[in-house]
C-alpha positions as CSV (number, residue, x, y, z in Angstrom):
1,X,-5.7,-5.2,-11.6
2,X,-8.2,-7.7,-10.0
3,X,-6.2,-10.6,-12.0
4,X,-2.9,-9.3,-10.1
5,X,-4.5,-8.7,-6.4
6,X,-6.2,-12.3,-6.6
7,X,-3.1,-13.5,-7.2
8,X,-1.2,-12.5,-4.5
9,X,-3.5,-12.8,-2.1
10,X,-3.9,-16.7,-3.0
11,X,0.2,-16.5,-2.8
12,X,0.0,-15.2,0.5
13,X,-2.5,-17.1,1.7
14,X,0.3,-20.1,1.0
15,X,3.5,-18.1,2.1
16,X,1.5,-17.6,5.5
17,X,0.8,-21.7,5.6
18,X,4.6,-22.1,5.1
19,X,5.9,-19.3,7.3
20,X,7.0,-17.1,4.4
21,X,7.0,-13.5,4.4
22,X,4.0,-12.2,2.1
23,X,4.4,-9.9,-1.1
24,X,3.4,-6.5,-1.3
25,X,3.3,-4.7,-4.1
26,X,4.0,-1.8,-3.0
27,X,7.7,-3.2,-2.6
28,X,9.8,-3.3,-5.9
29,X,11.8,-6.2,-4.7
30,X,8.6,-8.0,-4.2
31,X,7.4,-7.2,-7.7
32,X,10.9,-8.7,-8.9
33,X,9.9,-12.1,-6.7
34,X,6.4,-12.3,-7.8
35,X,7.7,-11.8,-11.9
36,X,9.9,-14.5,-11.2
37,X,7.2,-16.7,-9.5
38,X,5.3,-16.0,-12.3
39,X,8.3,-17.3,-14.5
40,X,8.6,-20.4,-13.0
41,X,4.8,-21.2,-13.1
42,X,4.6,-20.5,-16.9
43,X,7.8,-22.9,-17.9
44,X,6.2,-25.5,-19.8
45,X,7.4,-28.3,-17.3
46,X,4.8,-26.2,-14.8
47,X,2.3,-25.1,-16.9
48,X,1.5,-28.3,-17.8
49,X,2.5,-30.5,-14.5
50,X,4.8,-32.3,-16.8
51,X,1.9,-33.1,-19.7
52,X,-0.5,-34.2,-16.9
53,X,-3.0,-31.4,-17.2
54,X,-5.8,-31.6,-20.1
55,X,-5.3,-28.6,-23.1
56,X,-8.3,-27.2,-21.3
57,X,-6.8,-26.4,-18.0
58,X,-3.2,-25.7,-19.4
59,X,-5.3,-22.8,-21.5
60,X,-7.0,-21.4,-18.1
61,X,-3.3,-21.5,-15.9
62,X,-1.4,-19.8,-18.9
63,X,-4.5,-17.3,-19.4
64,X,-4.4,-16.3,-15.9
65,X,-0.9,-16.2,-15.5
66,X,-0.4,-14.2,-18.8
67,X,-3.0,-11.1,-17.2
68,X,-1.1,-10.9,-13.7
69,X,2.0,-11.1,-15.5
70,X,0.3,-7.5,-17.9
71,X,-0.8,-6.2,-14.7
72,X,2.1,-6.5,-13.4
73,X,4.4,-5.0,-15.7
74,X,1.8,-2.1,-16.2
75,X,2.3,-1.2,-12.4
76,X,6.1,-1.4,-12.8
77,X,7.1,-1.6,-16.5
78,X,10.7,-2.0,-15.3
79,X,9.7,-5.9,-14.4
80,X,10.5,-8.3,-17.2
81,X,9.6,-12.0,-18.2
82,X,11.5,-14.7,-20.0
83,X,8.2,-16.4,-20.3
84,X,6.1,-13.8,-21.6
């Protein structure tokens, strides 16, 4: 779960910088909230910063994204993904 607890802490560490509240995983809504984060990152219009990013770091973002999304669904398999 290191992929998954990396990850939120680097999304906390922005919802603190922008006065949101922070996730915690311990909270199913926040699960919901963090898949659909996740979503929204893999679309392919983020994923690639609208075709900005080289192949190389398109394959890193959608590699990491790919294990917290497994992680993620194998502490709550009730959590789905469009993107996935």
């Amino acid at each position: 779960m290191s992929s998954l607890v990396r990850y939120v802490a680097e999304q906390n560490t922005w919802n603190a910088i922008f006065g949101k509240p922070p996730y915690d995983l311990s909270v199913p809504a926040d699960r919901v909230r963090l898949a659909r984060r996740i979503d929204g990152e893999l679309s392919p219009e983020n994923l690639t910063m609208d075709g900005e990013l080289p192949r190389s770091e398109v394959g890193r973002r959608y590699n990491k994204l790919i294990r917290v999304a497994e992680e993620l669904q194998s502490l709550d398999p009730s959590i789905q993904f469009s993107e996935v």
